[in-house]
C-alpha positions as CSV (number, residue, x, y, z in Angstrom):
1,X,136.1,55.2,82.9
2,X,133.0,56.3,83.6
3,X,131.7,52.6,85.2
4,X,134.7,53.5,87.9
5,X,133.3,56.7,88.7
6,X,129.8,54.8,89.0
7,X,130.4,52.7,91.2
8,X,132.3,54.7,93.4
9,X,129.3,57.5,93.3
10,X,126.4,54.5,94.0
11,X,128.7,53.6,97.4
12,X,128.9,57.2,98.8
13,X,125.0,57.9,97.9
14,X,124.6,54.2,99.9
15,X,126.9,56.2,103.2
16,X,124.0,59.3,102.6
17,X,127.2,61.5,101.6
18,X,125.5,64.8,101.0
19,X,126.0,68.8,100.9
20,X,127.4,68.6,104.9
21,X,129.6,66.0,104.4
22,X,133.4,66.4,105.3
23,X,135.5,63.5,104.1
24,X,139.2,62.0,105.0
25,X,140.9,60.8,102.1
26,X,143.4,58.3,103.3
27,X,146.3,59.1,100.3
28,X,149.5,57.0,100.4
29,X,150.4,58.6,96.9
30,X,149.7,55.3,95.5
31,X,148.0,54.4,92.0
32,X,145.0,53.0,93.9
33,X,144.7,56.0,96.7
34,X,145.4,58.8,93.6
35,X,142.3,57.5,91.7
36,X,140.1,57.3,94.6
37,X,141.3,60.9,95.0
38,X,140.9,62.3,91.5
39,X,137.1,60.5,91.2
40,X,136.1,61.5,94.6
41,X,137.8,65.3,93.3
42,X,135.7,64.7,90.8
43,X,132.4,64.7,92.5
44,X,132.8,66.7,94.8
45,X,131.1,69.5,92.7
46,X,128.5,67.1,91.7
47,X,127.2,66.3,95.9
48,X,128.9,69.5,97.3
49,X,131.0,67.5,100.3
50,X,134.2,68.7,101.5
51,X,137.6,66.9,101.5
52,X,140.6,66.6,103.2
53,X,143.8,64.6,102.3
54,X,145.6,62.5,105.3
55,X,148.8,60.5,104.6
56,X,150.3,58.3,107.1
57,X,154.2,57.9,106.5
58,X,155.6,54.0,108.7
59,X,159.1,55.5,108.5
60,X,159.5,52.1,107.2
61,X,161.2,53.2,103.8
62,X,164.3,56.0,103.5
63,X,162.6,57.4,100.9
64,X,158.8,57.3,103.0
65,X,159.1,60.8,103.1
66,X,158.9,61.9,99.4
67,X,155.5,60.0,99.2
68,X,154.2,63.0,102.0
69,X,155.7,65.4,100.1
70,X,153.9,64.3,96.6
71,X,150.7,64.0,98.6
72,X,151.1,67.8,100.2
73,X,151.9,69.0,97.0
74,X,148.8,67.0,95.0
75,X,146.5,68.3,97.5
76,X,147.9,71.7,96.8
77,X,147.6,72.1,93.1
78,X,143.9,70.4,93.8
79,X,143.3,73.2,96.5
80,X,142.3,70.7,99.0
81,X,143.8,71.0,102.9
82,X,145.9,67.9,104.0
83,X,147.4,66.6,107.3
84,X,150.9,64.6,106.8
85,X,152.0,62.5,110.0
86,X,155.4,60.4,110.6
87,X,155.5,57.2,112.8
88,X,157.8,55.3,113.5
89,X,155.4,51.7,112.7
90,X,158.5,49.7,113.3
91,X,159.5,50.9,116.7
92,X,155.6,50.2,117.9
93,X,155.5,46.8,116.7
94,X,158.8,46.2,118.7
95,X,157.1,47.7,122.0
96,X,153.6,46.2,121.8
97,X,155.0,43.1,120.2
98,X,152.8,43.6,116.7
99,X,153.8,42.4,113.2
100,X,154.6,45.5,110.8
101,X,151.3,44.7,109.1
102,X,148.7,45.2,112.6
103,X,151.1,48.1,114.2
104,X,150.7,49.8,110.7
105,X,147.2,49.2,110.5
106,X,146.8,49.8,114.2
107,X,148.4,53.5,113.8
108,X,147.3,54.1,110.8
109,X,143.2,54.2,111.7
110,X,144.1,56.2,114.9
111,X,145.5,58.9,112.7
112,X,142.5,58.9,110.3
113,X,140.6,59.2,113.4
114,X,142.6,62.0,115.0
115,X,142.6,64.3,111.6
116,X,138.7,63.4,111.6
117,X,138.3,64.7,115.0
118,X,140.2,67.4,114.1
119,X,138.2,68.6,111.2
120,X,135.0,67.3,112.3
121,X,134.8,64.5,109.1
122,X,132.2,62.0,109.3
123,X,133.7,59.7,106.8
124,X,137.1,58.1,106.5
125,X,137.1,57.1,102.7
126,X,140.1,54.4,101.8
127,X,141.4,53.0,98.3
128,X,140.9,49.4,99.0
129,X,139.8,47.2,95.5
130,X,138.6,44.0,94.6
131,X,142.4,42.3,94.3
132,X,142.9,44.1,98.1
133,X,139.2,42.0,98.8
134,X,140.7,38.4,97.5
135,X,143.7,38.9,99.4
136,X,142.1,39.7,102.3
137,X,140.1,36.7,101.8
138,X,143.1,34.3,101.3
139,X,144.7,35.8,104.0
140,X,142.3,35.0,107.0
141,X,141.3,31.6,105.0
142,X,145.1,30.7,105.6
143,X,144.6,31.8,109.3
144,X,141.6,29.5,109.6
145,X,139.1,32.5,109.7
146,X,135.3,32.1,110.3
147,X,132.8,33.8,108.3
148,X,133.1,37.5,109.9
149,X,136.7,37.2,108.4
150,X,136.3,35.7,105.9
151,X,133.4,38.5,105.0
152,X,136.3,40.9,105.0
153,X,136.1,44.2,104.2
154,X,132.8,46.6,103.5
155,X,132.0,49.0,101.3
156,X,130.6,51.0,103.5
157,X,131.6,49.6,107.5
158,X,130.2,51.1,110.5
159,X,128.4,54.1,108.5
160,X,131.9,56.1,108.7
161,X,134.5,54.0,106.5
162,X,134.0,53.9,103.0
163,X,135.8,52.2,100.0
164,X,134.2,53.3,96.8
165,X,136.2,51.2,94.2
166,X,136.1,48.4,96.8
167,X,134.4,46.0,93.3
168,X,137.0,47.7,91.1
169,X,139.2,45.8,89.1
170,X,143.1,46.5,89.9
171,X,143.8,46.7,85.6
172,X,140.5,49.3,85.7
173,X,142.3,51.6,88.1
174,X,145.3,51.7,86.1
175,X,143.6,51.9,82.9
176,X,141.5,54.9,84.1
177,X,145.0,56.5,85.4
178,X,146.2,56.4,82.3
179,X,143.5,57.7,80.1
180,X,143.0,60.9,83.3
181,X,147.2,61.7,82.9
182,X,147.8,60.8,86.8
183,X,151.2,60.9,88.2
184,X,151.4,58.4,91.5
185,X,154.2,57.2,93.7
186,X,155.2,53.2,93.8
187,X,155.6,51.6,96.9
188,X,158.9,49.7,96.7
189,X,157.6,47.6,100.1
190,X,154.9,46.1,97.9
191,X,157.6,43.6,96.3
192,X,158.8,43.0,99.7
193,X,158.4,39.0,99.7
194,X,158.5,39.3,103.6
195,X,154.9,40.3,103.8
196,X,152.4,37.3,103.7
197,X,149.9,40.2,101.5
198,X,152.7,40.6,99.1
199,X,153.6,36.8,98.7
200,X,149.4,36.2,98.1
201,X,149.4,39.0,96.0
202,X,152.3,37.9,93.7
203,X,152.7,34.4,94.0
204,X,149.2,32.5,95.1
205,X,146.4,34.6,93.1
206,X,148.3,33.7,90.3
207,X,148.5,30.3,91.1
208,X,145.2,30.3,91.5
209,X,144.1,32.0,88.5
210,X,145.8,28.9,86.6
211,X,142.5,26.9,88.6
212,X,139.9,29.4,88.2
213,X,140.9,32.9,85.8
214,X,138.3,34.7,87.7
215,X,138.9,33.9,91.2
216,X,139.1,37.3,92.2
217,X,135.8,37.9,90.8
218,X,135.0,34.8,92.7
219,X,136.7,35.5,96.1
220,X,135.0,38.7,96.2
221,X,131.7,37.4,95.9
222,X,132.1,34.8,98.7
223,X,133.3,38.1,100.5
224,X,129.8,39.2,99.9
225,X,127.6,36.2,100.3
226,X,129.7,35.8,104.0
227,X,129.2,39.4,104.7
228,X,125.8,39.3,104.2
229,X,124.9,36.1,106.1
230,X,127.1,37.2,109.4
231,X,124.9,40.7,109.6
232,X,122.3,37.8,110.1
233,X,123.8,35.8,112.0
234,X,124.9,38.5,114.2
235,X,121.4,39.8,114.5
236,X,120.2,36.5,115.9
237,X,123.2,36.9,118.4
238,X,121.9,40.0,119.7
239,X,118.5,38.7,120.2
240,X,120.3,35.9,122.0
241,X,122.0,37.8,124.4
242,X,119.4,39.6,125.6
243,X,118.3,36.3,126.6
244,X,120.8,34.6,127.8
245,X,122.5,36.8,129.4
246,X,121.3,37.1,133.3
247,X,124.0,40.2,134.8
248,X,126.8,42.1,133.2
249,X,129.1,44.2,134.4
250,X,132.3,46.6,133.9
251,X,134.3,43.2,134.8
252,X,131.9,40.7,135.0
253,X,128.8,38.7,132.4
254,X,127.0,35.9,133.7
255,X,125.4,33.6,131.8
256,X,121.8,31.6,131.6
257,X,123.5,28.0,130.4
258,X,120.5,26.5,130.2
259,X,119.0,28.9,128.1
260,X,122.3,28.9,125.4
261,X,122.5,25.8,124.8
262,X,118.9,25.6,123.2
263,X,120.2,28.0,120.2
264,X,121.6,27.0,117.2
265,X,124.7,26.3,117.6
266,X,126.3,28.7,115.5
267,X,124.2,31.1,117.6
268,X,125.9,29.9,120.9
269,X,129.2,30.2,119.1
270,X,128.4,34.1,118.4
271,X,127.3,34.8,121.6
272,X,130.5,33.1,123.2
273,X,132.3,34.9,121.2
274,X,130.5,38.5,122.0
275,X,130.9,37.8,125.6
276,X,134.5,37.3,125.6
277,X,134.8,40.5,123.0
278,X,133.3,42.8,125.4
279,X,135.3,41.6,128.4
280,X,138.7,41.6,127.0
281,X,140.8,44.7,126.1
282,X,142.5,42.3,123.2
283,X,141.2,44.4,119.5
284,X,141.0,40.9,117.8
285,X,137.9,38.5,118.3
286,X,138.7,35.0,120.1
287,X,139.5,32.2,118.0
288,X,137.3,29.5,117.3
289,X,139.4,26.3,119.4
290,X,138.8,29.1,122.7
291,X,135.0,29.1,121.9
292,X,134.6,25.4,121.2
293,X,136.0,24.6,124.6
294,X,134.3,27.6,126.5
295,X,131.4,25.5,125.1
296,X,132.6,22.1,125.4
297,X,132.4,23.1,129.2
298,X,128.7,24.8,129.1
299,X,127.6,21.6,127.6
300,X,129.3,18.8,129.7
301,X,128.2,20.9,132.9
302,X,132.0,21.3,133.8
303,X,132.1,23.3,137.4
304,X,136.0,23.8,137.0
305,X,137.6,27.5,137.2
306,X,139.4,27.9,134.0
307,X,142.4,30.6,132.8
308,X,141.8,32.0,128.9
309,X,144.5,34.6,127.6
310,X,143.8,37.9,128.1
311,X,143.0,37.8,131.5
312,X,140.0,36.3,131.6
313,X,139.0,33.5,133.7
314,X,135.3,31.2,133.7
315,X,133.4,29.1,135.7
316,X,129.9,27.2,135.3
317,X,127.5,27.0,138.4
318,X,124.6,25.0,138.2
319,X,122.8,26.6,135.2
320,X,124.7,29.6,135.5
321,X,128.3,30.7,133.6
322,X,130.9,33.2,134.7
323,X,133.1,35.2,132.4
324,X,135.6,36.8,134.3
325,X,138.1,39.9,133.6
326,X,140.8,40.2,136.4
327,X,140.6,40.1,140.3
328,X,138.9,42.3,142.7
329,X,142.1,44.5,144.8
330,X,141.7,43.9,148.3
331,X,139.4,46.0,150.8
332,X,140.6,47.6,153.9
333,X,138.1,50.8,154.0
334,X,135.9,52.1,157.1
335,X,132.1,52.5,157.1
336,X,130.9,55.0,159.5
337,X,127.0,54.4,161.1
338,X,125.4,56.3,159.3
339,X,127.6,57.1,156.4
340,X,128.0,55.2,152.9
341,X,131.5,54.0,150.9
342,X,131.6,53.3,147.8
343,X,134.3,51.2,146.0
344,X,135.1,52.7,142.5
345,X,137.2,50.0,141.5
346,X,134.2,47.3,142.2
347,X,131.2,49.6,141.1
348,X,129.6,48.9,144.2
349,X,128.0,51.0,147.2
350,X,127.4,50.1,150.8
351,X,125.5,52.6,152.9
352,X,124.5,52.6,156.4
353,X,121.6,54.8,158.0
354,X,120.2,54.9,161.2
355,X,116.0,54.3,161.5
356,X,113.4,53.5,164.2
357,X,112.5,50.0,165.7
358,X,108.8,51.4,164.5
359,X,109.8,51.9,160.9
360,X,112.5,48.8,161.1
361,X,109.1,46.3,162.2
362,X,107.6,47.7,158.8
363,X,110.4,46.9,156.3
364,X,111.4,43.4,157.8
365,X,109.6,41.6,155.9
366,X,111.1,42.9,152.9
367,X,114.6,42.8,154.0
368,X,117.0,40.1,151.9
369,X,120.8,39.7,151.1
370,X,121.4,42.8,149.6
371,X,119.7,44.8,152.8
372,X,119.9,43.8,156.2
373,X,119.4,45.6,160.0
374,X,121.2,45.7,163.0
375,X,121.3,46.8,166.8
376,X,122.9,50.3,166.1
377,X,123.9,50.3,169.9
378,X,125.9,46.9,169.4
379,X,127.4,47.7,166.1
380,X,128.9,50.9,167.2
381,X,129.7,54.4,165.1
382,X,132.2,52.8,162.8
383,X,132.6,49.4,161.4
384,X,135.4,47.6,159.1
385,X,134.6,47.0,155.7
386,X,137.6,44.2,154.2
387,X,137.9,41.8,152.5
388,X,137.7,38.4,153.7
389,X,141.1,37.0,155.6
390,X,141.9,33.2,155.8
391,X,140.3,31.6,159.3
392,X,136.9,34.1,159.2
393,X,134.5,32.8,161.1
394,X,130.8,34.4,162.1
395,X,127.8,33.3,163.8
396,X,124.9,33.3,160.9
397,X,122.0,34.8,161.9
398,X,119.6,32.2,163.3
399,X,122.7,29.7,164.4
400,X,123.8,28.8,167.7
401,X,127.5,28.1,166.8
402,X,130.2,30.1,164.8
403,X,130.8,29.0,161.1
404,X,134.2,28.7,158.7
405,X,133.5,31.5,156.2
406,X,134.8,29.2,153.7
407,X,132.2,26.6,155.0
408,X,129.6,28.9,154.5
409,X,130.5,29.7,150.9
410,X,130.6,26.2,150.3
411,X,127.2,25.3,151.8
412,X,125.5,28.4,149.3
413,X,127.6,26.6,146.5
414,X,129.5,30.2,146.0
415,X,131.3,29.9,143.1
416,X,135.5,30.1,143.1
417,X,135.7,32.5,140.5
418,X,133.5,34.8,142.4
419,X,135.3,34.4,145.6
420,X,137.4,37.8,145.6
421,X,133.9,39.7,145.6
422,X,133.1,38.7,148.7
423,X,133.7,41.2,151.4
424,X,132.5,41.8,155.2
425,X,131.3,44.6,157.8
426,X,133.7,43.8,160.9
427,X,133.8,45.2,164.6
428,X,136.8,44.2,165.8
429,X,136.9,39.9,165.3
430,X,133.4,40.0,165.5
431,X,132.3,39.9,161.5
432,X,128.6,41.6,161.1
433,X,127.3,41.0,157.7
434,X,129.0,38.5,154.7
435,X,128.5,40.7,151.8
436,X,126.0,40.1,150.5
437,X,124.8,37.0,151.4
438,X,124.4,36.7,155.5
439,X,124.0,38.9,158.4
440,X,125.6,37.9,162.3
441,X,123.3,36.6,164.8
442,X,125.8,38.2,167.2
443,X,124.1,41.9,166.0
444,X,120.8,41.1,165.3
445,X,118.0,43.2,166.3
446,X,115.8,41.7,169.1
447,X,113.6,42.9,172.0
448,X,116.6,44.9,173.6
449,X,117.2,47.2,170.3
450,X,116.6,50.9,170.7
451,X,118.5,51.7,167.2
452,X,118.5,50.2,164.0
453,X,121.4,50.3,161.8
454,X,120.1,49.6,158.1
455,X,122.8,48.8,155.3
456,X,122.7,48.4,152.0
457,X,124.8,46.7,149.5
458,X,124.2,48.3,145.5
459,X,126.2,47.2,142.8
460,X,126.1,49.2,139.8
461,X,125.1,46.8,136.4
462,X,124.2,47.9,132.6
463,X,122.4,44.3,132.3
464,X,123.9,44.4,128.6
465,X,126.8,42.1,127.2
């Protein structure tokens, strides 16, 4: 009994649990959750944290609603506080289209959160054992899994949840119940045949032990050894990305191709993969066939604009790759001379001001795409700021002739996927600027000027992925 208690007290001293400490004890009434509690009970006088019980009831069960009852009144006879919750787990996974397994899990942490918010808890602190390790493991091996899945769970994840008997034996939890005289609830649902856990649990470990007698000993040491090499590999990913990656935004992460493809290929995999993570809203990380052919098209140079689930949409350019989330809305907004406008929605800011021909000769040198000058006179108080319309044409600054728009994007080899972003200053038909690549010949500032109008085009970046 006391090895239990060991290990469990070597994985809170590894999460620095100390004297300050407030802890959530996720309790389902359980064998495995009421041992957790009774050790962690336990201890508490030994490394002077405070705890508080949380049980989660699926309303999955008619009788669901005892097990919250035996929880309230354990915590009570133990003196501990408690929060007990009902959701209905069943009617979510119906709405968000979710299995009863990921709506479960899904509302089950955000509860664990919320009570931790509520009580200020910097620890979430769950029942999980080595058996709930190797069917983890056979469970994303089935679902073809890389090696972060296949690491599964963490003693101690993310600094905040912790599973102390996480190398416990399932026979060592029960034996230590036994010998401690602890009462515990039983999960009819845990026979339930209709869960893929349950059918792993009952029917292919023990399959498997026939093959190997210690294979959950075994699985949960290839948990480890994965575990272990992914923090590594994902270490290398991040030093990757910071060089690979050229501009990122809320909705957009561009790519140095040329510069990926000399990594390691499980490197380029990673960072793929951490790209697409941070742009999607999906909780789950891509699978492997949508990485191998965001790849596939990296390496073969592929220029095509390509639709990936979740919204997402990519595009190589020369030795540049665009990962796309969504479309830009369209533009129909007024910029008054002087005066600025910013676009929430696009994280970008175009401002106008007013300045001398003196001061104008001073800067023009250093003017480019991103800031360009005008006649003020010729431009007038107020000017359209749109998005661009089928037919636009404008005369490019330097040209005799009016240009196709489209032309124009073409000739700068402007990529498709970016084509939404591109918006124009407009008086009347007559367009201005092509934001932000050209200004209009038709207002440039010559001999005849008395004004200068000076805009600027900012978009906002965090230049991480």
């Amino acid at each position: 009994m006391e090895l239990i208690v060991h290990s469990a007290r070597r994985v809170l001293f590894q999460a620095k649990v100390g004297a300050d400490s407030r802890l959530i004890v996720a309790v389902s009434g359980g064998i495995d959750s009421i041992v957790l509690l009774d050790i962690l009970d336990q201890l508490r006088g030994e490394l002077g944290y405070r705890l508080h019980l949380a049980h989660f009831d699926h309303a999955l069960r008619p009788e669901s609603s005892a097990d919250g009852r035996f929880v309230a009144e354990e915590a009570s006879r133990r003196g501990l506080p408690y929060t007990v919750e009902r959701r209905d787990v069943g009617e979510h996974a119906q709405e968000e289209k979710l299995s009863l397994e990921e709506a479960g899990r899904l509302l089950r942490y955000a509860f664990f959160e919320e009570v931790a918010g509520c009580v200020g808890a910097s620890f979430v602190v769950l029942g999980h054992h080595a058996e709930d390790q190797a069917e983890t493991v056979l469970m994303r091996l089935l679902r073809g899994s890389g090696a972060t899945g296949l690491g599964a769970m963490e003693a101690v994840k993310e600094g905040r949840y912790l599973r102390p008997l996480l190398s416990v034996r399932r026979t060592e939890i029960e034996t230590y119940a036994q010998e401690r005289g602890l009462c515990h609830r039983e999960d009819a649902s845990n026979r339930d045949m209709y869960f893929l856990r349950n059918r792993i649990r009952w029917e292919l470990l023990p399959l498997l032990e026939e093959y190997n007698p210690k294979i959950t000993e075994t699985l949960n040491r290839t948990a480890r050894l994965l575990k272990d090499e992914d923090h590594l590999l994902s270490d290398l990913a991040e030093e990757a990305i910071t060089a690979v990656v050229c501009e990122s935004y809320n909705d957009k992460i561009i790519l140095d191709s040329s510069v990926l493809v000399d990594y390691h290929i499980a490197v380029q995999r990673r960072v793929v993969r951490c790209v697409l993570q941070g742009l999607s809203a999906a909780e789950s990380p891509f699978n492997f066939a949508v990485v191998e052919q965001i790849l596939d098209w990296i390496w073969a140079g592929d220029k095509g604009l390509h639709e990936l689930s979740g919204g997402l949409r990519c595009q190589g350019n020369g030795s540049r790759y665009f990962l796309r989330r969504g479309h830009w809305p369209s533009v129909e907004s007024v910029l008054a001379v002087p005066g600025a406008v910013v676009l929430v929605d696009q994280g970008i800011e175009i401002r106008a001001e007013i300045v001398s021909v003196e001061y104008f000769v001073q800067i023009k040198d250093g003017l480019g795409a991103g800031q360009v000058a005008f006649d003020a006179d010729r431009l007038g108080a107020q000017v359209q700021l749109r998005s661009t319309r089928p037919g636009d044409r404008f005369r490019p600054l330097g040209m005799v002739g009016h240009k196709k728009l489209s032309d124009l994007l073409i000739d700068v080899k402007w990529p498709r996927i970016l084509r939404d972003e591109i918006l124009v200053l407009a008086q009347g038909e007559d367009i201005a600027w092509v934001l932000p690549l050209r200004s209009s010949h038709t207002f440039k500032v010559d001999s005849a000027t008395r004004r200068v109008a000076l805009c600027q085009f900012r978009r906002r970046t965090d230049n991480r992925a």
